[in-house]
Backbone of each chain as nested JSON, in Angstrom:
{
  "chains": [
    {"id": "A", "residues": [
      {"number": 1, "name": "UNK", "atoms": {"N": [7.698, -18.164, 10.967], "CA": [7.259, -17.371, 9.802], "C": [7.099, -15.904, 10.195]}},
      {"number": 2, "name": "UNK", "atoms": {"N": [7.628, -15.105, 9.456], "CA": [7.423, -13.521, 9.459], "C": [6.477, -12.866, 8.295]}},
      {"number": 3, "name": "UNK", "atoms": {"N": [5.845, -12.03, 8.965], "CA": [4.812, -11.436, 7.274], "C": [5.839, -9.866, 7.744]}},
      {"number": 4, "name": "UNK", "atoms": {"N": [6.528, -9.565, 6.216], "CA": [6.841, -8.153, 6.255], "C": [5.755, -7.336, 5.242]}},
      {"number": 5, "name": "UNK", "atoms": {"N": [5.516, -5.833, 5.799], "CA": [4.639, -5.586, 5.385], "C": [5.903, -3.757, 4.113]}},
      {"number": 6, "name": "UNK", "atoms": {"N": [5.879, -4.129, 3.161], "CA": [6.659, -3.088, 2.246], "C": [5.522, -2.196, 1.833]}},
      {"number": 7, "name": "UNK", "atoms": {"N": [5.69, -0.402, 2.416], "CA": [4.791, 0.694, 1.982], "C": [6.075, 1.124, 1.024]}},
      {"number": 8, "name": "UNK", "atoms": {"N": [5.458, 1.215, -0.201], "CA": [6.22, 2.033, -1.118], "C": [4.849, 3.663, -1.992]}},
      {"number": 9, "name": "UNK", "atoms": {"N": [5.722, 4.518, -1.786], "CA": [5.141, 5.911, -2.204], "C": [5.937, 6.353, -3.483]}},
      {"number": 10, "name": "UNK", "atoms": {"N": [5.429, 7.076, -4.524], "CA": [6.48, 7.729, -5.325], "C": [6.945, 8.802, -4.257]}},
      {"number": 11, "name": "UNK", "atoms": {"N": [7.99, 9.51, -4.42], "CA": [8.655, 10.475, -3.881], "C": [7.568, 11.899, -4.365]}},
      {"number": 12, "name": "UNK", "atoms": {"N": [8.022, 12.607, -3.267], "CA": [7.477, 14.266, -3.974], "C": [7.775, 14.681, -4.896]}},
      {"number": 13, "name": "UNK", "atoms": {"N": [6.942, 15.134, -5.667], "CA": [7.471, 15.776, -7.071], "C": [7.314, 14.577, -8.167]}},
      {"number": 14, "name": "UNK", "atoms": {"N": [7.095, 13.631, -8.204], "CA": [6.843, 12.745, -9.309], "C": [5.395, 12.61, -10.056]}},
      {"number": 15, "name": "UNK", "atoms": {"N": [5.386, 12.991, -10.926], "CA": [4.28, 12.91, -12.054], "C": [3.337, 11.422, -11.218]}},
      {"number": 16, "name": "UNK", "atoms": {"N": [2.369, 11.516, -10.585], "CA": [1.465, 10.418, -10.595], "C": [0.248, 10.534, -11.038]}},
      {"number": 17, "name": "UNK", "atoms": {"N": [-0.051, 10.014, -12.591], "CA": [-1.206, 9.784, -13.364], "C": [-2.441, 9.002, -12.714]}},
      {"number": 18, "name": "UNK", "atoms": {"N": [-2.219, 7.889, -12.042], "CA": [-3.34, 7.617, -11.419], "C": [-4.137, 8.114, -10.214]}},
      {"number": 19, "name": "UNK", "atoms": {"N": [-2.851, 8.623, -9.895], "CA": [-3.421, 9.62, -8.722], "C": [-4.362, 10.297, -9.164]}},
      {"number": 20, "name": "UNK", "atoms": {"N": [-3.923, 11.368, -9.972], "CA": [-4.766, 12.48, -10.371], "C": [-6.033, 12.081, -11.234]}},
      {"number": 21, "name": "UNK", "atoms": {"N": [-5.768, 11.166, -11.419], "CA": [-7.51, 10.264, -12.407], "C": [-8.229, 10.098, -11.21]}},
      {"number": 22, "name": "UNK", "atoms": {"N": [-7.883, 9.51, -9.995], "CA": [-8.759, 9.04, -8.466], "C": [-9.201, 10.61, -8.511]}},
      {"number": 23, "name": "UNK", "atoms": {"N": [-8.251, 11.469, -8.009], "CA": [-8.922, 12.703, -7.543], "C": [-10.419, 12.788, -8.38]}},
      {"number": 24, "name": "UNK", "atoms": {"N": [-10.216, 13.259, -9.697], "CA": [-10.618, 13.78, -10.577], "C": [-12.362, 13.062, -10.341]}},
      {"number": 25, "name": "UNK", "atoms": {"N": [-12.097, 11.313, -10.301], "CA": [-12.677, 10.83, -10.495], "C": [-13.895, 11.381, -9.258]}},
      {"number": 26, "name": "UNK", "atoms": {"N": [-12.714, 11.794, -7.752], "CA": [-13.78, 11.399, -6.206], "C": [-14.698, 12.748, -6.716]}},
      {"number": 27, "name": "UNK", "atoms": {"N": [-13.861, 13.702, -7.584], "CA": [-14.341, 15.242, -7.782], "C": [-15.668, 14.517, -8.156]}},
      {"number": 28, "name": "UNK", "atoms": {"N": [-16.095, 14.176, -9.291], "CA": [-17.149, 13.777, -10.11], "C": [-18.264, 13.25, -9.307]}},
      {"number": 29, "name": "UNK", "atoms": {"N": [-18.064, 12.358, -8.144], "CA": [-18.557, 11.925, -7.192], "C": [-19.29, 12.945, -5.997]}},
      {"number": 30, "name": "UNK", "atoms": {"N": [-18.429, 14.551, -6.749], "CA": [-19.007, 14.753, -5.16], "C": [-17.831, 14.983, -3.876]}},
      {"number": 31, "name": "UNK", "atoms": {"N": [-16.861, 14.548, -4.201], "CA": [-16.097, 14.784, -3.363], "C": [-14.997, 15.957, -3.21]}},
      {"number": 32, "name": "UNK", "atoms": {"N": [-15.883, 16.973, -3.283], "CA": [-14.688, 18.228, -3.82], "C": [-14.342, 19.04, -2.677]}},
      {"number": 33, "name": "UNK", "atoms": {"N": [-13.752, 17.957, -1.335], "CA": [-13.088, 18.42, -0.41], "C": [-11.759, 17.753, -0.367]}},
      {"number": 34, "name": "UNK", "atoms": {"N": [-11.306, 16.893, -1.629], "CA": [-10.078, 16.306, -1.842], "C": [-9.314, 17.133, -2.599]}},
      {"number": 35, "name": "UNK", "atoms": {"N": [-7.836, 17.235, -1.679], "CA": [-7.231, 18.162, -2.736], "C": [-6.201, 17.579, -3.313]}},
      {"number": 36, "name": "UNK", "atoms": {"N": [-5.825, 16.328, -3.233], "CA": [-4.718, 15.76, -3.887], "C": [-5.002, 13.889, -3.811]}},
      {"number": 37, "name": "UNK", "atoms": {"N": [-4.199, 13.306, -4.418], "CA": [-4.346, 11.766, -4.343], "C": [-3.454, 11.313, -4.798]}},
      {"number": 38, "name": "UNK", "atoms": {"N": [-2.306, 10.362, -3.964], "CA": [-1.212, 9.728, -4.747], "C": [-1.431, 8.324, -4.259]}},
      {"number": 39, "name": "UNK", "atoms": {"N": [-1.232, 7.627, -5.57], "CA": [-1.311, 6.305, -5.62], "C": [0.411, 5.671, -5.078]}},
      {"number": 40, "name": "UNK", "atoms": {"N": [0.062, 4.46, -4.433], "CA": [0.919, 3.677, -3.937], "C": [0.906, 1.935, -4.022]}},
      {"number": 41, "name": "UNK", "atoms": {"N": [1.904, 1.378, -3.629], "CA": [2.366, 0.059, -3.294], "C": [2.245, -0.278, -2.213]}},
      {"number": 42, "name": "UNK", "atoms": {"N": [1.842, -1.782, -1.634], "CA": [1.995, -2.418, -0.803], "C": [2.086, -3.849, -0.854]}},
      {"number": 43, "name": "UNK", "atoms": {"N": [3.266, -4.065, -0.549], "CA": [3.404, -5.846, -0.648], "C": [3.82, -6.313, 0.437]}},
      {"number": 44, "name": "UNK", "atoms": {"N": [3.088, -7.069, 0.178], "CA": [3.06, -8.993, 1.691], "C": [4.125, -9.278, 1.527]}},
      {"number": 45, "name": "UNK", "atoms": {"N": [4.808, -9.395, 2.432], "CA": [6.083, -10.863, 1.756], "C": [6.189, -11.566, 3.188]}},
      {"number": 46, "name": "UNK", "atoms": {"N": [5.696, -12.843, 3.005], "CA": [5.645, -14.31, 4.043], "C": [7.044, -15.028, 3.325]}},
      {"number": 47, "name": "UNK", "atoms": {"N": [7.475, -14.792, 4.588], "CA": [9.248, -15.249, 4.902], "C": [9.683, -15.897, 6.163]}},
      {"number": 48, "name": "UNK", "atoms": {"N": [10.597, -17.168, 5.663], "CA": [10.866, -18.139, 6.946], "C": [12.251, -17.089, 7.127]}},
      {"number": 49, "name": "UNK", "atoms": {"N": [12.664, -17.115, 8.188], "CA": [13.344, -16.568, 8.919], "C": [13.895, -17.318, 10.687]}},
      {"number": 50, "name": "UNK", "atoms": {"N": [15.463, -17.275, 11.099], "CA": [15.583, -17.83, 12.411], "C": [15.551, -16.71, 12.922]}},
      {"number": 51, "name": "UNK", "atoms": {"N": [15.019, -15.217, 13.046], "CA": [14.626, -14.293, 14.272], "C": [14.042, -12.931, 13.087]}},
      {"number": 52, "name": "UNK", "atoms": {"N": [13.198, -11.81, 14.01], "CA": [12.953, -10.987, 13.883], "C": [14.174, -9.792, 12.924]}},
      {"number": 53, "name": "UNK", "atoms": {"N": [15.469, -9.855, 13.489], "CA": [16.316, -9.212, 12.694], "C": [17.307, -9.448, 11.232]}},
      {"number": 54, "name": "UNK", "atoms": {"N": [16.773, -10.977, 11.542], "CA": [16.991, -11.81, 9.974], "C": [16.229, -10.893, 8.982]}},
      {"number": 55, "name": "UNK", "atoms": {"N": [14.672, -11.197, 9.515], "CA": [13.713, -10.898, 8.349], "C": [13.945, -9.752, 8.447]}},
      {"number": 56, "name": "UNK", "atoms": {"N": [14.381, -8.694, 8.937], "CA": [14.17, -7.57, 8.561], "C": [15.219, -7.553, 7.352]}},
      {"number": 57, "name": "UNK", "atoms": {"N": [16.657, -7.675, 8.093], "CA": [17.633, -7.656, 6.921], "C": [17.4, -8.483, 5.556]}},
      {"number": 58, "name": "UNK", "atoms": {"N": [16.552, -9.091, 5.608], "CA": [16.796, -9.777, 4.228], "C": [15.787, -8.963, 3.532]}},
      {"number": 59, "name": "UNK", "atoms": {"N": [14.548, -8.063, 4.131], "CA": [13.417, -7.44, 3.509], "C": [14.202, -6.236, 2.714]}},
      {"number": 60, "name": "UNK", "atoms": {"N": [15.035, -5.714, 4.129], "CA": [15.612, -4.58, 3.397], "C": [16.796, -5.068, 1.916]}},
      {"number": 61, "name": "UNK", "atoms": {"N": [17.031, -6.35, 2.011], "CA": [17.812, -6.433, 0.401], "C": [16.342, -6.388, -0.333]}},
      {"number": 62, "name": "UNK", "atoms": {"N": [15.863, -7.184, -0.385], "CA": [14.532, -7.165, -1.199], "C": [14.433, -5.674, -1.887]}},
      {"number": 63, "name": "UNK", "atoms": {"N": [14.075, -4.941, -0.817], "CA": [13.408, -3.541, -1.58], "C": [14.824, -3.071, -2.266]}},
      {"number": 64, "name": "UNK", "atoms": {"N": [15.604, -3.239, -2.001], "CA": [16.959, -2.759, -2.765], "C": [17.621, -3.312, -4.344]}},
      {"number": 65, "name": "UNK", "atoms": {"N": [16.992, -4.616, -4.0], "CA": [17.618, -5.35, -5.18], "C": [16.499, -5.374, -6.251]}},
      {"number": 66, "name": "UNK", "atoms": {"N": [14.888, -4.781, -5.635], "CA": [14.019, -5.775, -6.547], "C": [12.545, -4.948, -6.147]}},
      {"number": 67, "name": "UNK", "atoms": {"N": [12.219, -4.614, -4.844], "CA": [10.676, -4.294, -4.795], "C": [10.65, -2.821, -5.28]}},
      {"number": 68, "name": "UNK", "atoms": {"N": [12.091, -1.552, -5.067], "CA": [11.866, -0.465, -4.818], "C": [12.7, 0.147, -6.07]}},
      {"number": 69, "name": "UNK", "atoms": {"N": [12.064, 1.49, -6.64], "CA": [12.608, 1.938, -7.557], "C": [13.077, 3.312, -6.919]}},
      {"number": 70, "name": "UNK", "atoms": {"N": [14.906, 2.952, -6.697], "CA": [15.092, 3.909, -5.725], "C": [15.237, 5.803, -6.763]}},
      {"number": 71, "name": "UNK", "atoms": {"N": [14.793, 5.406, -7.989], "CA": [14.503, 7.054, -8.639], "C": [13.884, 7.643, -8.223]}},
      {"number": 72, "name": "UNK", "atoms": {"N": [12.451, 7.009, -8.367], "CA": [11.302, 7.568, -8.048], "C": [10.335, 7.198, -6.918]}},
      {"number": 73, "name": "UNK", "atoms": {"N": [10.935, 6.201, -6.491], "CA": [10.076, 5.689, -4.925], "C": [10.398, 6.028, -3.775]}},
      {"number": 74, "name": "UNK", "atoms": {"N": [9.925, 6.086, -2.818], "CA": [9.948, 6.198, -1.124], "C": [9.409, 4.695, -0.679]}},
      {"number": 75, "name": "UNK", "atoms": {"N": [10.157, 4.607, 0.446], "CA": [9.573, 2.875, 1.227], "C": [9.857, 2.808, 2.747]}},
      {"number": 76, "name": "UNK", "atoms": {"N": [8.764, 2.363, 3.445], "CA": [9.137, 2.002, 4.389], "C": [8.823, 0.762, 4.721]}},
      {"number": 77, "name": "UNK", "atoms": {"N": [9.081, 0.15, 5.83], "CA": [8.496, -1.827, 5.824], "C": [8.676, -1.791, 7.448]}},
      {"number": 78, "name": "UNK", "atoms": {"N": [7.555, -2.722, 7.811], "CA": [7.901, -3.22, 9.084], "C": [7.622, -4.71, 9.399]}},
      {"number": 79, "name": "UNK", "atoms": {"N": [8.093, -5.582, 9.872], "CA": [7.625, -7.076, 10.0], "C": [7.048, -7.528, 11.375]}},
      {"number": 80, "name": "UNK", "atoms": {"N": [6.377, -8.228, 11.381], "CA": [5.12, -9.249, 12.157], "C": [5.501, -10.613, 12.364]}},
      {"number": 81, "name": "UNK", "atoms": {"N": [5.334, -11.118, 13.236], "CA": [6.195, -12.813, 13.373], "C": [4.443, -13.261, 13.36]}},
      {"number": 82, "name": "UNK", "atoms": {"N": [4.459, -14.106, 12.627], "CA": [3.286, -15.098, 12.18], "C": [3.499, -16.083, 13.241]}},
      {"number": 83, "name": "UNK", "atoms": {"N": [2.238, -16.731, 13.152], "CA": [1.889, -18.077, 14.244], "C": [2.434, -19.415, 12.998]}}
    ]},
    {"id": "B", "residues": [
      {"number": 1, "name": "UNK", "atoms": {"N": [-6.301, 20.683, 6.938], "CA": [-6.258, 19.211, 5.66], "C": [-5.53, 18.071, 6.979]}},
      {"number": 2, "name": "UNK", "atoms": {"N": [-6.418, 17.019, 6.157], "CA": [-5.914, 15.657, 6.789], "C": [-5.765, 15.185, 5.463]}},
      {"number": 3, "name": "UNK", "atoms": {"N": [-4.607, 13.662, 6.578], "CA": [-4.292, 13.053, 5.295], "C": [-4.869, 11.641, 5.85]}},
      {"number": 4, "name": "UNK", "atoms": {"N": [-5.613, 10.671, 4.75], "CA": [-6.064, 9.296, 5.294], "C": [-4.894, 8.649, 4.378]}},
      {"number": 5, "name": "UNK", "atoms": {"N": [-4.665, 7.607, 5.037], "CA": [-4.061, 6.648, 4.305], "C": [-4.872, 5.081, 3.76]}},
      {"number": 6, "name": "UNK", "atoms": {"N": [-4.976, 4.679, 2.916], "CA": [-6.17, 3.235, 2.789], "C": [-4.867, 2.373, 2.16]}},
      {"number": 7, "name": "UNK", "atoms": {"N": [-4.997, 1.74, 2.82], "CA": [-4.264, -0.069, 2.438], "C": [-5.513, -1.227, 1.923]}},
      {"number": 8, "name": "UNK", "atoms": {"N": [-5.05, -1.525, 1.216], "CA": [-6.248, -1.905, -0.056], "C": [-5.116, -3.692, 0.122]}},
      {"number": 9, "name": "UNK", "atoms": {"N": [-6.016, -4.504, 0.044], "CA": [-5.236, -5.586, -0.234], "C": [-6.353, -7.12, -0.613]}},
      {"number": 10, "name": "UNK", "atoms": {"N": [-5.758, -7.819, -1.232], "CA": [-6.759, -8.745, -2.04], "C": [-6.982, -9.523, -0.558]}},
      {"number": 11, "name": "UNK", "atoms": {"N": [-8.199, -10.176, -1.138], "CA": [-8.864, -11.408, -0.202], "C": [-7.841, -12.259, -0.2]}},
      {"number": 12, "name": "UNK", "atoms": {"N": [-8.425, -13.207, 1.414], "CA": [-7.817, -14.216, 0.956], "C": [-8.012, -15.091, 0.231]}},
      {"number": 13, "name": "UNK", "atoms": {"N": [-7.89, -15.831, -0.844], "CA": [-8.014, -17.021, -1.495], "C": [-7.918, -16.445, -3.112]}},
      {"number": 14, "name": "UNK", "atoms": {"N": [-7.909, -14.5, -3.103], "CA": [-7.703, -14.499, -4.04], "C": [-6.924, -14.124, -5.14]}},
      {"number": 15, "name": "UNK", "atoms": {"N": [-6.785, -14.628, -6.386], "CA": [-5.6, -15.268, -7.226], "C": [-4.723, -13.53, -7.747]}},
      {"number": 16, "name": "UNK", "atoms": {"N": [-3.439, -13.675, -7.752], "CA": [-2.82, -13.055, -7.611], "C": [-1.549, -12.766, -8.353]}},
      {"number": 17, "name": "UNK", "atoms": {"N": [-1.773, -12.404, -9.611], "CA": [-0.758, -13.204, -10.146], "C": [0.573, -11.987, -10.469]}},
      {"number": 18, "name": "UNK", "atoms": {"N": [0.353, -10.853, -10.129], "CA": [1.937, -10.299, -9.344], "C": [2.345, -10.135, -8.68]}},
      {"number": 19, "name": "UNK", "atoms": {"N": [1.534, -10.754, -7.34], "CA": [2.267, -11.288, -6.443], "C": [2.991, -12.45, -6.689]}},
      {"number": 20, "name": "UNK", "atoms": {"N": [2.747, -13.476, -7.549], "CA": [3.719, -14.786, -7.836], "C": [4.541, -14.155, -8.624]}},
      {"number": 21, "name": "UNK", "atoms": {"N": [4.584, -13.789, -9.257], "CA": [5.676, -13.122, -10.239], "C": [6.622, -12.617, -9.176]}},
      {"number": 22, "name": "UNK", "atoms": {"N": [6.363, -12.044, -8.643], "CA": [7.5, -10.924, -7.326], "C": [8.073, -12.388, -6.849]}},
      {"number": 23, "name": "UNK", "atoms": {"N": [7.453, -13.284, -6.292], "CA": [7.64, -13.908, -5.66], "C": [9.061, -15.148, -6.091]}},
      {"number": 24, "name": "UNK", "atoms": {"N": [8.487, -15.554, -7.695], "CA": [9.456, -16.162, -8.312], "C": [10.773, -15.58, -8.802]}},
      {"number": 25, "name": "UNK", "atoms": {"N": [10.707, -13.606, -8.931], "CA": [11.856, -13.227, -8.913], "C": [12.618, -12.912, -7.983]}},
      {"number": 26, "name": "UNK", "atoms": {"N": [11.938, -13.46, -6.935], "CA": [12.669, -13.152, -5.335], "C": [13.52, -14.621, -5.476]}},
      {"number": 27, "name": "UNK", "atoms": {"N": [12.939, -15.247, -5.706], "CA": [13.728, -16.781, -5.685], "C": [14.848, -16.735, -6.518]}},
      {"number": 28, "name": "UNK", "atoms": {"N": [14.674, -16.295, -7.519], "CA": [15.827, -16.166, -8.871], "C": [16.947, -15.637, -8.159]}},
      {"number": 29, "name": "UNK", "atoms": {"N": [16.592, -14.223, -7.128], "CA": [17.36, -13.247, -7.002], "C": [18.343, -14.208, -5.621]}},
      {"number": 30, "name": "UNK", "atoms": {"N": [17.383, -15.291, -5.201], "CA": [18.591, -16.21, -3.926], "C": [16.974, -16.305, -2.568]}},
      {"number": 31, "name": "UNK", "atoms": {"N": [16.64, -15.611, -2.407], "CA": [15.873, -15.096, -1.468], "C": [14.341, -16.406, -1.362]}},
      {"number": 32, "name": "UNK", "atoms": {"N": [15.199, -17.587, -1.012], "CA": [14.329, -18.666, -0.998], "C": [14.006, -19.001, 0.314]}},
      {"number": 33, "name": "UNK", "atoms": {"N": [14.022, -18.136, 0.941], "CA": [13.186, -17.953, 2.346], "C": [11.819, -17.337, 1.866]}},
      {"number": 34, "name": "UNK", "atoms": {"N": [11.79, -16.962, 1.029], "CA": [10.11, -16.459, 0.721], "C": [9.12, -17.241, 0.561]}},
      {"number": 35, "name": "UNK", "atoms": {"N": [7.629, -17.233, 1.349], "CA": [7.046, -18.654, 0.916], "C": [6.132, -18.139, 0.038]}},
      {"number": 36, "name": "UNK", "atoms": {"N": [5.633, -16.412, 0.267], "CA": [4.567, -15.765, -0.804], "C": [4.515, -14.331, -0.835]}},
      {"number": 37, "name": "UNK", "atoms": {"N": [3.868, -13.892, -1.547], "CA": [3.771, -12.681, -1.767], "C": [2.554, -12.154, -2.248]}},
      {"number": 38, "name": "UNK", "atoms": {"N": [2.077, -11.225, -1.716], "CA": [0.623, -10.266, -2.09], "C": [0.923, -9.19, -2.394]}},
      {"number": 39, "name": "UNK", "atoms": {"N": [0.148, -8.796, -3.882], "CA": [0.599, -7.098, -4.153], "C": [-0.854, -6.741, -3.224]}},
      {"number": 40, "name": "UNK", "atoms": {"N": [-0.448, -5.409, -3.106], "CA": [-1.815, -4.59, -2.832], "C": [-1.528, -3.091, -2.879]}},
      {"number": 41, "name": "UNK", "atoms": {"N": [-2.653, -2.527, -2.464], "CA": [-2.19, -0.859, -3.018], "C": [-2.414, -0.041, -1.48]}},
      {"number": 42, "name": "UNK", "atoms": {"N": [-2.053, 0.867, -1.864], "CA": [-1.907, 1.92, -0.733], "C": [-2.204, 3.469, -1.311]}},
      {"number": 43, "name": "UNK", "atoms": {"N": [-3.078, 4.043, -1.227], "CA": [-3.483, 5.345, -1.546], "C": [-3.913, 6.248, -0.602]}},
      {"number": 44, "name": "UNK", "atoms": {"N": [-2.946, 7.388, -0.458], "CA": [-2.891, 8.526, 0.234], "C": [-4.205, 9.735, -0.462]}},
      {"number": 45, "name": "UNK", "atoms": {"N": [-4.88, 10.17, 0.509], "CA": [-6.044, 10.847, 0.076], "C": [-5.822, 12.498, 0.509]}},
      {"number": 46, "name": "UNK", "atoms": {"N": [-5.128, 13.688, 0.754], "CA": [-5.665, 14.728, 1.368], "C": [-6.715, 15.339, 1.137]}},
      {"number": 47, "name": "UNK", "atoms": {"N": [-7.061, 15.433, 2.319], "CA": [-8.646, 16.243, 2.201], "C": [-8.735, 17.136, 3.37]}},
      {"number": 48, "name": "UNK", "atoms": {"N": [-9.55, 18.392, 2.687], "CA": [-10.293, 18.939, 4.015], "C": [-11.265, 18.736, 4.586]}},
      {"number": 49, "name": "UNK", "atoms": {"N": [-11.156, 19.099, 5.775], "CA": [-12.502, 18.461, 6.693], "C": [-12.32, 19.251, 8.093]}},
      {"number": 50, "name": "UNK", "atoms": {"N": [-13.906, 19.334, 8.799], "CA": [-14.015, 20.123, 9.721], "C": [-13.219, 19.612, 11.22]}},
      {"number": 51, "name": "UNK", "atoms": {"N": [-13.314, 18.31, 10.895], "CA": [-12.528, 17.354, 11.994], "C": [-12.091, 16.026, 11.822]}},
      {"number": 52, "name": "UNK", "atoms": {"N": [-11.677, 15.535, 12.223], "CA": [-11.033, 14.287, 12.555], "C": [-12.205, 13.273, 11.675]}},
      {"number": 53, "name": "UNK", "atoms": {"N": [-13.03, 13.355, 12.588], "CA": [-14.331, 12.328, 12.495], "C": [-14.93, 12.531, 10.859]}},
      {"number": 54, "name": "UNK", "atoms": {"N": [-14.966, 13.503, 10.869], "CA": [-15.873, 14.149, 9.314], "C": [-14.786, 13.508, 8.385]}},
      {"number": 55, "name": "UNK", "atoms": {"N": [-13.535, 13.665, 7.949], "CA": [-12.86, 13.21, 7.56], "C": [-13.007, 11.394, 7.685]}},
      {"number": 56, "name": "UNK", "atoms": {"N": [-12.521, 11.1, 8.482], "CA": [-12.714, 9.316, 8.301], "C": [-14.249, 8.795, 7.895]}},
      {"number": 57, "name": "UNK", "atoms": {"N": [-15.278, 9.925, 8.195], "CA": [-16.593, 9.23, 7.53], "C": [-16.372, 9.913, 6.132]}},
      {"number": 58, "name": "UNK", "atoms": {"N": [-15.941, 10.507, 5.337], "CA": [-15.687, 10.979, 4.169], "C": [-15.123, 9.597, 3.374]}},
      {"number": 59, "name": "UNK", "atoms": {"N": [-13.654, 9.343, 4.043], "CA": [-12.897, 8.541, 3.462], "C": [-13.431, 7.176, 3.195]}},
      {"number": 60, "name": "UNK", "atoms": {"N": [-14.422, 6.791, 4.651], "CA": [-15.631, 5.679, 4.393], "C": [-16.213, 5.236, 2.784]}},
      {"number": 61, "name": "UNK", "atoms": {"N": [-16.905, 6.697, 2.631], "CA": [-17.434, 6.734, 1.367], "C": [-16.845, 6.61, 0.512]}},
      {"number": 62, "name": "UNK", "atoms": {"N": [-15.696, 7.231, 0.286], "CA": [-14.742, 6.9, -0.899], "C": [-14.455, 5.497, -1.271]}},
      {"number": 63, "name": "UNK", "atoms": {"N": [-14.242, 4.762, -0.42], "CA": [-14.111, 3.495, -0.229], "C": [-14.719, 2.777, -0.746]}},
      {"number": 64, "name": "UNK", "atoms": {"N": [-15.926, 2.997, -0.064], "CA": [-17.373, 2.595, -0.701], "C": [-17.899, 2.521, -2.041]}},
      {"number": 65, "name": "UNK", "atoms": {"N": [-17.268, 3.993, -2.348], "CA": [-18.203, 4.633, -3.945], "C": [-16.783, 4.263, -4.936]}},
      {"number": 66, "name": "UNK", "atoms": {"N": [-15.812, 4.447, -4.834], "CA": [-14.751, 4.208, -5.772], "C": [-13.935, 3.368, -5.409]}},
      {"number": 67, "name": "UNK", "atoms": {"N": [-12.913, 3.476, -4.011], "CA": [-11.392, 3.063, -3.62], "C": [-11.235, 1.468, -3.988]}},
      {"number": 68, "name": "UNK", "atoms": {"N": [-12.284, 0.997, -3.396], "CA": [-12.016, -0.284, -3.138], "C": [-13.136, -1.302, -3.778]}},
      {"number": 69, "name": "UNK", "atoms": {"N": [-12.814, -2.615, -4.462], "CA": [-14.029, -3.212, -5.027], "C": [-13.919, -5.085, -3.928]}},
      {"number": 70, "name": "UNK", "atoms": {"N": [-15.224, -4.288, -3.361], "CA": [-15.54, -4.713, -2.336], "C": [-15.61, -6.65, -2.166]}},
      {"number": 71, "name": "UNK", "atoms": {"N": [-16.237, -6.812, -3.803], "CA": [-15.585, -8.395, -4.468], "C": [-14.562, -9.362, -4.109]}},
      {"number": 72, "name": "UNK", "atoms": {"N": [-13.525, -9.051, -4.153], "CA": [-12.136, -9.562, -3.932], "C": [-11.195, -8.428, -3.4]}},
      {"number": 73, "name": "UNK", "atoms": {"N": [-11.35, -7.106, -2.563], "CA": [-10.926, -6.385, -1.836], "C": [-11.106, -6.454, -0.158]}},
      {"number": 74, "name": "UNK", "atoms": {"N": [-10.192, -6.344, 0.257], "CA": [-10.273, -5.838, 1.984], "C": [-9.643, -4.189, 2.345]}},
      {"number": 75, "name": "UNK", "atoms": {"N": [-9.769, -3.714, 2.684], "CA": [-9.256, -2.671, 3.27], "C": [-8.96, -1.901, 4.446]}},
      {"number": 76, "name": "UNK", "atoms": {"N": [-8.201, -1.227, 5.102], "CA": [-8.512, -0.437, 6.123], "C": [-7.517, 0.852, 6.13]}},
      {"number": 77, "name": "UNK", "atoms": {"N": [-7.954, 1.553, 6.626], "CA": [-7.852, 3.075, 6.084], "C": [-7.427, 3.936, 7.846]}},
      {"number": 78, "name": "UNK", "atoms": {"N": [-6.404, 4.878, 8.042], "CA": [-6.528, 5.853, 9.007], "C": [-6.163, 7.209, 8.738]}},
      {"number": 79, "name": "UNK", "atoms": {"N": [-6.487, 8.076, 9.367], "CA": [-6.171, 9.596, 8.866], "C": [-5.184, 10.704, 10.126]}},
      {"number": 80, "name": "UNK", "atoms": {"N": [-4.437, 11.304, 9.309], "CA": [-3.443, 12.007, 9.958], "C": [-3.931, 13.251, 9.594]}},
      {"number": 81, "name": "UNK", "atoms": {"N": [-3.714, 14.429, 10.822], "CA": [-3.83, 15.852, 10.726], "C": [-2.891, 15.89, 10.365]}},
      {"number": 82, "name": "UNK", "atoms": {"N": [-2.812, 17.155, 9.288], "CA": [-1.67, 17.696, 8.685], "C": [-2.003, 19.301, 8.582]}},
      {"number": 83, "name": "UNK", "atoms": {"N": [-0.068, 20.036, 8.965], "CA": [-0.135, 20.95, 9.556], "C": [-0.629, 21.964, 7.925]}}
    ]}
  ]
}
């Protein structure tokens, strides 16, 4: 078993609404040494696999076919061999 | 300015239901090596701060007071100097 771990970011320059609600929000809190906040993705994916370079290749179809919105997203992934 | 990064991700045991969704369209898509899937989030914070340390006890709080709901959340968080 492999756990791959998928970081997905919007790209620079993309309108992120929740981001800017967190900021806004840490502002309200008190926290008005934050100067920006972009919200992101992260997904698990537990995958049988016969080696380390399987799972990678099959992660990278994943984000291609299905996890990643290659308009507006950035991604990186790295995988972990489970016990 | 530093930048923290927080990886936010559900407990275990708890229910998840776009992660099954991802999960069943991974299957659709062929990709029946998958046994599961966890969404979780990832939020990039910049902030200023006098150092390293001041910064990650900042980001603490955030955590604390907003980021994460501590209920059915886990998290862990690190911070990068940025030029």
């Amino acid at each position: 078993m492999f756990k791959g771990i998928v970081e997905i970011a919007l790209k620079p320059g993309v309108v992120d609404p929740p981001g800017v609600a967190i900021k806004e929000s840490l502002h309200s809190l008190g926290f008005n040494e934050v100067e920006s906040v972009r919200m992101g993705k992260r997904v698990e994916v537990h995958l049988n696999a016969a080696n380390r370079e399987e799972a990678e290749k099959q992660l990278q179809k994943m984000c291609e076919q299905l996890l990643v919105n290659p308009v507006i997203e950035e991604y990186t992934f790295y995988v972990e061999e489970e016990a």
